[in-house]
C-alpha positions as CSV (number, residue, x, y, z in Angstrom):
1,X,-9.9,18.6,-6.8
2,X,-9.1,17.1,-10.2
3,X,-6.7,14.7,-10.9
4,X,-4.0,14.7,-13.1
5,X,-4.5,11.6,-14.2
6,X,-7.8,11.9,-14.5
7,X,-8.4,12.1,-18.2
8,X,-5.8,9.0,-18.4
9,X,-8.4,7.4,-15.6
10,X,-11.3,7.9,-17.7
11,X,-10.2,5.7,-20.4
12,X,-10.4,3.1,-18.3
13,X,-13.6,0.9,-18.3
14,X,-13.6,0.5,-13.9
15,X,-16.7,-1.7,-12.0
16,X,-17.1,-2.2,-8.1
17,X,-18.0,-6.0,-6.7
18,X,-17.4,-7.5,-3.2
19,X,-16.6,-11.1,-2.1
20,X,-16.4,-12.9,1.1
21,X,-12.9,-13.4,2.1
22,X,-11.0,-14.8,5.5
23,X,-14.8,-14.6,7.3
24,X,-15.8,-10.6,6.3
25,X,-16.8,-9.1,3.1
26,X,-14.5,-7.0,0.7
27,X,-15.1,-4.6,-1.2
28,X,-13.0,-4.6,-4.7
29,X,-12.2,-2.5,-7.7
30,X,-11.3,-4.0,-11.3
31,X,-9.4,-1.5,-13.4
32,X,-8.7,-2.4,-17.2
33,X,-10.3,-4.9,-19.4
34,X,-11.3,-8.0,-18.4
35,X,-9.5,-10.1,-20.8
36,X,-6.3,-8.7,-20.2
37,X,-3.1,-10.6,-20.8
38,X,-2.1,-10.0,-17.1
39,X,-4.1,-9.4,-13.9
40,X,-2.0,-7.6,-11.2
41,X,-3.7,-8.0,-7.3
42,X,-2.9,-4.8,-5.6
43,X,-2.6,-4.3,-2.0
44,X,-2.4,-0.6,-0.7
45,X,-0.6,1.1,2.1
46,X,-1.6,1.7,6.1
47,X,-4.4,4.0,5.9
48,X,-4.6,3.9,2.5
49,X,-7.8,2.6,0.2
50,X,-7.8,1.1,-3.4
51,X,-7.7,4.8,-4.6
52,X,-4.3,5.7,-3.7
53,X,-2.5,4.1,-6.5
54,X,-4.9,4.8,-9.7
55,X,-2.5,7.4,-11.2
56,X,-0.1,3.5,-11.8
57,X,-3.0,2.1,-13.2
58,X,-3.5,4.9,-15.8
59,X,-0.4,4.2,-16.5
60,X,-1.0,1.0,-17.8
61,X,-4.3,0.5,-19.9
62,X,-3.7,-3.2,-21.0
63,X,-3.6,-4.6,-17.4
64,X,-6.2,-5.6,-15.6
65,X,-5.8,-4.2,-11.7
66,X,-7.6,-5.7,-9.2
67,X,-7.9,-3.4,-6.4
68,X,-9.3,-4.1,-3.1
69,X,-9.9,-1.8,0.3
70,X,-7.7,-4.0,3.0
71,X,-10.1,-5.3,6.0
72,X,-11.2,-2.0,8.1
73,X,-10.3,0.7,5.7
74,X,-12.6,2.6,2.9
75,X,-15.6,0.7,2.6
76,X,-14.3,-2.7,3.6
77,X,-15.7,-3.4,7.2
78,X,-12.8,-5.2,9.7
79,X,-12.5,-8.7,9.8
80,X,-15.2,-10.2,12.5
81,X,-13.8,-11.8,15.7
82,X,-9.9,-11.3,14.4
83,X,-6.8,-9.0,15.7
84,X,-5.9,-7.3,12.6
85,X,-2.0,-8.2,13.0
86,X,-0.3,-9.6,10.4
87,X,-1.2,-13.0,10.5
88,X,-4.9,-11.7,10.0
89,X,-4.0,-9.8,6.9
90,X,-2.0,-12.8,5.1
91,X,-4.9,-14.8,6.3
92,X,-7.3,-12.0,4.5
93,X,-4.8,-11.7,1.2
94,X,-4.9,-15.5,0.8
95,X,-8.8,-15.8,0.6
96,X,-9.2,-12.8,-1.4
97,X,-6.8,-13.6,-4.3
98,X,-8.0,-17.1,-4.7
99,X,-11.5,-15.9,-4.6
100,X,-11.4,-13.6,-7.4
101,X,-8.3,-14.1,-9.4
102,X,-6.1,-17.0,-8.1
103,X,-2.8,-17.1,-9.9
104,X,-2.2,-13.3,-10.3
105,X,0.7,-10.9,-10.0
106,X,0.5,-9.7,-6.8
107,X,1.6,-6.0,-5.8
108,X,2.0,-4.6,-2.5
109,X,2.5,-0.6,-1.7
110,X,4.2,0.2,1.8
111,X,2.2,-1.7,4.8
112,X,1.2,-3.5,2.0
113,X,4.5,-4.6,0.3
114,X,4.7,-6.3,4.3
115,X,1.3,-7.8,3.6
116,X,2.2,-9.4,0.2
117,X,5.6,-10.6,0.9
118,X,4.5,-12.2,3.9
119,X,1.8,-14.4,2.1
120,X,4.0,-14.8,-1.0
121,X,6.7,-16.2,1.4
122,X,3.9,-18.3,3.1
123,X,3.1,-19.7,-0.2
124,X,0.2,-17.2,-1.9
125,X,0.4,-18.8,-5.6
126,X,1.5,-16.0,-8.1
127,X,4.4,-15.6,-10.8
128,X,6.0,-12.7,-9.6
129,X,6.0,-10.1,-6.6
130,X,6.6,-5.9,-7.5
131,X,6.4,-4.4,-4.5
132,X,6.5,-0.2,-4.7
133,X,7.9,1.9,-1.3
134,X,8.9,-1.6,0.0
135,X,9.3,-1.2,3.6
136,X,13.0,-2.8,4.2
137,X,13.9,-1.9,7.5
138,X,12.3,-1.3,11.2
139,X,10.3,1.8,10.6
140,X,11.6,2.5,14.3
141,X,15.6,3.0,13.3
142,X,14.2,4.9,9.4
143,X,15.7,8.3,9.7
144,X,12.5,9.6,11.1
145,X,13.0,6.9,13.7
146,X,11.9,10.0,16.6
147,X,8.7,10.6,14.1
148,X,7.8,7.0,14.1
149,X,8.4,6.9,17.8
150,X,5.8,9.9,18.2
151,X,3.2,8.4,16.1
152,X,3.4,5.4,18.2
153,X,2.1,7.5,20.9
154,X,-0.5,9.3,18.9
155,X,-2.0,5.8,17.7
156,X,-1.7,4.7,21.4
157,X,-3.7,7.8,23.0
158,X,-6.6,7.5,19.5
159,X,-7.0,4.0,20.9
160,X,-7.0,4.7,24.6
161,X,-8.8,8.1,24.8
162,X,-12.4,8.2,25.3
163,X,-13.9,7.1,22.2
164,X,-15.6,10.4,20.9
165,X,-12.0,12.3,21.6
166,X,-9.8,9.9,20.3
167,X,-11.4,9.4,16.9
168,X,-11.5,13.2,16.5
169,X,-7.5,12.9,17.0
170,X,-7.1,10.1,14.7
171,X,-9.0,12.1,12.3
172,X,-7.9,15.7,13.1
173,X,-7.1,17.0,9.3
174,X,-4.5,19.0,10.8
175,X,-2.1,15.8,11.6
176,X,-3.3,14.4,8.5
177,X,-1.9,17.4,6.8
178,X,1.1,17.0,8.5
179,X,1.7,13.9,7.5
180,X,1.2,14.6,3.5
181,X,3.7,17.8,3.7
182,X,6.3,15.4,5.8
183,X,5.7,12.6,2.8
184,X,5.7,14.9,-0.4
185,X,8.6,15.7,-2.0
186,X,7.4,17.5,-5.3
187,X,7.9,21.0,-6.1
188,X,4.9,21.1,-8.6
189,X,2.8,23.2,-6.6
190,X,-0.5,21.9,-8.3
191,X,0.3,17.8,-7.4
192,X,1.2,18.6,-3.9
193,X,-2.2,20.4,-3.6
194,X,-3.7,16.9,-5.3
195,X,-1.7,14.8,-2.6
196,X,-2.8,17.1,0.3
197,X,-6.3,16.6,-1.3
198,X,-6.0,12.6,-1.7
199,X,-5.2,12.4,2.0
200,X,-8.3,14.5,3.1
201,X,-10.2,12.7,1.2
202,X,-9.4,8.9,2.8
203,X,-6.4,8.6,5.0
204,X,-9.6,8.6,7.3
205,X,-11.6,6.3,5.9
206,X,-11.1,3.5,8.5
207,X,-13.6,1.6,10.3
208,X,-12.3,2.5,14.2
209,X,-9.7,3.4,16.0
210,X,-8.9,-0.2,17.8
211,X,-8.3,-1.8,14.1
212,X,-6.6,1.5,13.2
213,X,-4.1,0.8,16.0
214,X,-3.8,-2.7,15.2
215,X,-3.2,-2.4,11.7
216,X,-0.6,1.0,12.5
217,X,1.2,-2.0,15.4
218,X,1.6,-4.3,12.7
219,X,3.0,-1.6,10.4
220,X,6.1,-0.6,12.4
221,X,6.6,-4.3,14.0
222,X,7.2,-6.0,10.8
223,X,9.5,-5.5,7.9
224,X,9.8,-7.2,4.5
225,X,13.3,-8.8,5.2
226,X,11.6,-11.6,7.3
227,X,9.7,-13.0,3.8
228,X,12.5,-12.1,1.5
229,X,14.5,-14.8,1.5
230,X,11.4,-17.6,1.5
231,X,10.1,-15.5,-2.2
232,X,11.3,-17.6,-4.9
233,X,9.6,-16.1,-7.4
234,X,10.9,-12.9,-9.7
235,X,10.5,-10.3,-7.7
236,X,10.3,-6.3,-8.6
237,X,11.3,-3.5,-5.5
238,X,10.9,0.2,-6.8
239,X,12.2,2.3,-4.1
240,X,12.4,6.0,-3.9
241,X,16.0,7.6,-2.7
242,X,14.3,10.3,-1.0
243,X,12.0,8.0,1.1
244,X,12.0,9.4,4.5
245,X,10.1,5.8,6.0
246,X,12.8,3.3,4.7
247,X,16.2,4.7,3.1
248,X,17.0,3.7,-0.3
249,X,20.7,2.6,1.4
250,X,18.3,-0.3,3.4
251,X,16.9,-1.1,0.2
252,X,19.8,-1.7,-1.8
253,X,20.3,-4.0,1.1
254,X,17.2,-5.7,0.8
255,X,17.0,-6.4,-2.7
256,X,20.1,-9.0,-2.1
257,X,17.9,-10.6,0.6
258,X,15.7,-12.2,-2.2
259,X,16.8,-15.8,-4.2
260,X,15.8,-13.6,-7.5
261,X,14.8,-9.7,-7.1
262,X,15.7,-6.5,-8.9
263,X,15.5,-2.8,-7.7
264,X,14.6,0.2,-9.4
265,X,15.5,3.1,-8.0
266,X,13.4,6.4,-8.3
267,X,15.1,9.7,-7.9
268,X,14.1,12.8,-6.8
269,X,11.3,11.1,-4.7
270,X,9.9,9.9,-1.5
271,X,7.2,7.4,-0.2
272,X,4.5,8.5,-2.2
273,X,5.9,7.1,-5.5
274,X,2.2,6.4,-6.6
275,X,1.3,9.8,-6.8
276,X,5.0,11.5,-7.8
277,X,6.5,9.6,-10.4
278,X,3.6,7.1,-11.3
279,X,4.9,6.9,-14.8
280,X,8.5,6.1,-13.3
281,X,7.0,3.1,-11.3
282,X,4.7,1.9,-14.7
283,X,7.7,2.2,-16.6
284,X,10.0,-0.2,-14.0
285,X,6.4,-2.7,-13.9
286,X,6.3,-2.8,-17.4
287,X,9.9,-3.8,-18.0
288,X,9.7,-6.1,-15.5
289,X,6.8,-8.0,-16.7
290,X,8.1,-7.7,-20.3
């Protein structure tokens, strides 16, 4: 279906390229012109691909977005030989950024704010962090702690089932609707049908299930406040108070984790910022890198 943002999007001149990062190939979007005044590296959420946060970038016409699909999802194949824990995705992050636009502003979405703190702590060069839907807390003891604990099991049984069934569970559009009604908060009938559509559309786009449950491990095992205090440099958390993964009250927490951070708080909202209130989270980037 169409986009809202869509005729916003189409102002935007958009090319596709690859590069050989951390041993695989990526696959990469640049959004905006390409001699911008700032190019922002974006990193996108578990299950996610570089579409999920256009509706930011049209947004923001005068930056240049770099936007890759992370190593086994959209039409980025999985790193060869590698576990695809966290170490492997810092690992991945590093090489990619230098490769293609060392020095950025780096910004990390959910599984990704983990993802871009991490290598930001372990010294990814950039001049500041934002990090959207920050996940600030074990995802096991969020207020959906039971959910989490569920979807444990379901990645467990895609990855141990035989193959041909447990692919058709990981990708059953039934729990993937479940998931997008459980996640939006709107009440505008016509972006929650765009949401639902989004996730049909590529919250199965990954390569296999054994990266899928790799990736999902390292999602709920990990937690932004182990990098926070290592990230010196400015650092940007819009949160949502309605975000059912990580509660804003655990974000107002982590925000004091960080030498020098600010947090922006979205109401009305949940963890899908990107698509909700993508003018909210523009506005909060823009200020910030103002």
């Amino acid at each position: 279906m169409t986009s809202p943002y869509a005729a916003q999007l189409s102002r935007l001149p958009v090319r596709r390229a690859e590069v050989s990062a951390a041993g695989g190939t990526t696959a990469y979007w640049v959004y905006g012109p390409e001699d911008a005044a700032t190019t922002i590296v974006v990193v996108h959420g578990f299950r996610g691909t570089h579409h999920g946060l256009e509706p930011v970038f049209a947004q923001l016409p005068h930056v240049r977005f770099i936007a890759p699909d992370l190593p086994g999802f959209g039409e980025t194949p999985p790193l060869p030989n590698r576990t695809h824990d966290l170490t492997a995705y810092v690992d991945w992050l590093d090489a990619f950024a230098g490769a293609v636009a060392p020095g950025a502003v780096i910004l990390g979405h959910s599984f990704g704010s983990i993802v871009a703190a991490a290598a930001v702590a372990g010294g990814l060069p950039t001049p500041r962090l934002i990090l959207i839907n920050p996940i600030g807390a074990p995802a096991l003891e969020g207020p959906r702690g039971i959910m989490t604990r569920l979807a444990v099991f379901y990645y467990w049984a895609g990855a141990r089932l035989p193959r041909r069934i447990g692919t058709w569970l990981l990708r059953s559009r039934v729990i993937v609707r479940v998931m997008s009604i459980t996640m939006a908060k709107t009440t505008d009938r016509a972006l929650r049908e765009f949401i639902h559509d989004q996730h049909d559309r590529h919250f199965s786009e990954f390569a296999d299930r054994s990266q899928l449950h790799d990736a999902f491990v390292t999602s709920v095992s990990h937690d932004v406040r182990a990098s926070a205090p290592r990230i010196t440099v400015p650092t940007l958390l819009v949160a949502a108070q309605k975000d059912d993964i990580t509660p804003i009250e655990a974000e107002r927490v982590l925000v004091t984790m960080f030498p020098d951070a600010r947090l922006v708080e979205i109401p009305d909202v949940g963890h899908l910022i990107h698509y909700e209130t993508p003018q909210a989270a523009a506005a909060a980037i823009t200020e910030f890198l103002d």
